[in-house]
C-alpha atoms as one frame of an Amber mdcrd trajectory, in Angstrom:
protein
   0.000   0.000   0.000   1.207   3.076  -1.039   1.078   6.358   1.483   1.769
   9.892   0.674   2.344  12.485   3.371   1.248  15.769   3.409   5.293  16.952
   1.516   4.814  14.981  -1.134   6.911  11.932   0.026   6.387   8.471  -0.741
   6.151   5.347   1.310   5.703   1.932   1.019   3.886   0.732   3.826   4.630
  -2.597   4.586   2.959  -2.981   8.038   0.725  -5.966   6.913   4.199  -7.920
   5.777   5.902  -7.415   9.157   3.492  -9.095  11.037   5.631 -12.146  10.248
   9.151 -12.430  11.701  10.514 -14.044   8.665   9.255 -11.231   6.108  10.306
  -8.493   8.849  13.751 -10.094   8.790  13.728 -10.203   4.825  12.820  -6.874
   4.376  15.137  -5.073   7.103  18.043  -7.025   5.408  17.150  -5.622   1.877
  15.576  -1.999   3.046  15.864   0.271   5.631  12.735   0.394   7.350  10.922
   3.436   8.870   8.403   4.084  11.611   5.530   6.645  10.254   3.286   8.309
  12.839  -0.058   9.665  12.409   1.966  13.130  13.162   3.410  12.193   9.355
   6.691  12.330  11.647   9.606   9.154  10.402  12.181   7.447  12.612  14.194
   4.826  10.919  14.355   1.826  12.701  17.241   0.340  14.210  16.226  -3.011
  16.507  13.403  -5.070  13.894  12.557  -6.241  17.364  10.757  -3.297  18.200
   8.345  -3.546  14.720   5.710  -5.672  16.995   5.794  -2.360  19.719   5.708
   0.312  17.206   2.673  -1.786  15.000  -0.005  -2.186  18.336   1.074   1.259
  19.370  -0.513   2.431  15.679   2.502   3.483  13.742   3.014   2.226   9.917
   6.097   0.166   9.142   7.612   1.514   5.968   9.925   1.933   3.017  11.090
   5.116   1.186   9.814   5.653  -2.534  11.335   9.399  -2.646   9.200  12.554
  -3.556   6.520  12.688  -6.638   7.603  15.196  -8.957   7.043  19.010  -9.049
   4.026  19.876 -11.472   5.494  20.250 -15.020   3.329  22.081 -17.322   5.082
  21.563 -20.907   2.166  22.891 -22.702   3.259  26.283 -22.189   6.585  25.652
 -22.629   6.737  23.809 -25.757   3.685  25.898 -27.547   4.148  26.549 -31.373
   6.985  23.824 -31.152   7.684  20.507 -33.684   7.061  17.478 -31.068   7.113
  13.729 -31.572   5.966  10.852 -29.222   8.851   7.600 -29.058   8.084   4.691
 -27.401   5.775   6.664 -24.867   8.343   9.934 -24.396   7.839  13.295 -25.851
  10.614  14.779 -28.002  11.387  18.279 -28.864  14.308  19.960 -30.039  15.734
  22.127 -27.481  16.242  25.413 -30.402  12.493  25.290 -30.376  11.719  26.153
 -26.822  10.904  29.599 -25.735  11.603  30.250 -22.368  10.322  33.227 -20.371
């Protein structure tokens, strides 16, 4: 499940997987894994024996995904210019751009 805080960051929550010691294990040794609060405030986690604590105290168990982009509005930007679509990307040539 996918959570998005109120800054635009990212996480992966993974509470429902660390219910199991096994998976908690797995995924500490591949991730670092974060405590989220309902105060949107993050504290990495250091001891995986603490997940159980943190989880019936009501905190998420996650992973970083990073921030979502800034709003790009091309449309302005590339107005009155030559553009072609490639295997799903827009191309325009950079002479063609009028910035400002």
């Amino acid at each position: 499940m996918i959570y998005i805080t109120s800054d635009h960051f990212v996480w992966l929550d993974v509470t429902r997987q660390c219910k199991s010691q096994t998976t908690r294990l797995e995924l500490n040794s591949v991730h670092e894994l974060y405590e989220l609060c309902e105060d949107e405030s993050d504290h990495l986690i250091e001891d995986v024996d603490t997940i159980p604590k943190l989880m019936n105290d009501g905190s998420r168990i996650c992973i970083e995904v990073g921030h979502l982009p800034t709003k790009y509005k091309p449309k302005k930007l590339w107005k009155g210019t030559d553009k072609i679509i490639k295997n799903g990307f827009w191309y325009v040539k950079m002479s063609d751009i009028k910035v400002g």
